[in-house]
C-alpha positions, 0 to 999 in steps of 0.5 A: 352287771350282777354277772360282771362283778362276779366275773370280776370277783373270781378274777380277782380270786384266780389272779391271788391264788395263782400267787400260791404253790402250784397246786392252785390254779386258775384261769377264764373260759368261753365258749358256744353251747348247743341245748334243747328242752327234753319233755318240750316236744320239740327234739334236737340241740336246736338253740344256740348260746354262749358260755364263758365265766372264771375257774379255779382248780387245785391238784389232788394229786399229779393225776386228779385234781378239783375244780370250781367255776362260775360261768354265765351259761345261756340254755334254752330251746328253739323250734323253726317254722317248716311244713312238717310243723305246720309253720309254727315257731317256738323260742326260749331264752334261760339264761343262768349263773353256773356254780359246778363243782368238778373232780379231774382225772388227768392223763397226759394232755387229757382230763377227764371232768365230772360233778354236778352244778347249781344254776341260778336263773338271772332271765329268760325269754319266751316266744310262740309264733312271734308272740312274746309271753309276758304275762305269767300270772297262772303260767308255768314259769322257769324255777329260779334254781335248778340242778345239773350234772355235767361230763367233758373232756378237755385236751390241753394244746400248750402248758396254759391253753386247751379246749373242751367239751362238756355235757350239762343235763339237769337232775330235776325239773326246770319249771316251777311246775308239771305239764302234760307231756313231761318226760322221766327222768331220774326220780322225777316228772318234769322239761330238763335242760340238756346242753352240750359245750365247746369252749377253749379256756386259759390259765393264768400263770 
């Protein structure tokens, strides 16, 4: 319900600045994600989500521009059973608030995005071999907030309509905690969501 009204609210603010000159724009987007858990021991674009929320832009220039959004953005990390890992399964469930901000580049029907994000954990699900983690008294739980940088490109098919393709991997650690087995990365030990997007949006005109 809390994604709800925030969806509703920047509706509401997209349908308003859509009223203004047309440097403003906004509009909605949807779309399926692909993730995994880098440091998890279990490799592969394996769990599946959706992705879907508002956006608002406003033109820099006729080829660069800003744009906002706030997207509900499902990531996580799956591991089926099969021989070569001895049967065992493993299922996460982080579901996240998405606030990135992204600096456009714009060549004839292509733009090219890039910038980071902040993401808000609203719940998550854990699994080990069919048994769900309840309890995380003493367990390495999932940090409320967490950092992204993110990379796509959108191809626009008419004056309102397009789809795209986008990258988000995190910049710092998404567990409240370090395990054995963490990976590198940038300037930090720690498991990191790593997710690849394609989605279509819409722009209110």
């Amino acid at each position: 319900m809390q994604f709800l009204r925030y969806l509703f609210l920047l509706t509401l603010i997209s349908m308003a600045v859509d009223a203004m000159p047309q440097a403003f724009h906004g509009g909605v987007t949807a779309g399926v994600v692909g993730s995994q858990v880098a440091g998890d021991n279990f490799s592969g674009y394996n769990k599946g989500g959706i992705y879907g929320g508002g956006w608002v832009s406003l033109d820099l220039s006729e080829r660069t521009g800003i744009k906002t959004e706030l997207t509900y953005f499902q990531k996580g990390s799956r591991e089926n059973p099969n021989e070569k890992n001895g049967y065992h399964e493993y299922l996460l469930r982080l579901n996240y608030i998405e606030l990135p901000v992204l600096f456009q580049y714009k060549i004839k029907q292509f733009t090219i995005e890039a910038g980071p994000s902040a993401g808000f954990l609203m719940g998550y699900y854990e699994e080990v071999d069919q048994d769900v983690i309840s309890d995380y008294s003493g367990y390495n739980k999932p940090s409320d907030v967490t950092f992204q940088i993110n990379l796509g490109l959108e191809f626009s098919l008419t004056p309102v309509t397009g789809v795209g393709i986008r990258t988000n991997n995190s910049l710092w650690n998404v567990f409240s905690e370090n395990e054995t087995g963490d990976v590198w990365r940038f300037w930090d030990y720690g498991r990191f969501n790593d997710a690849i997007i394609i989605y279509a949006y819409f722009q209110f005109r």
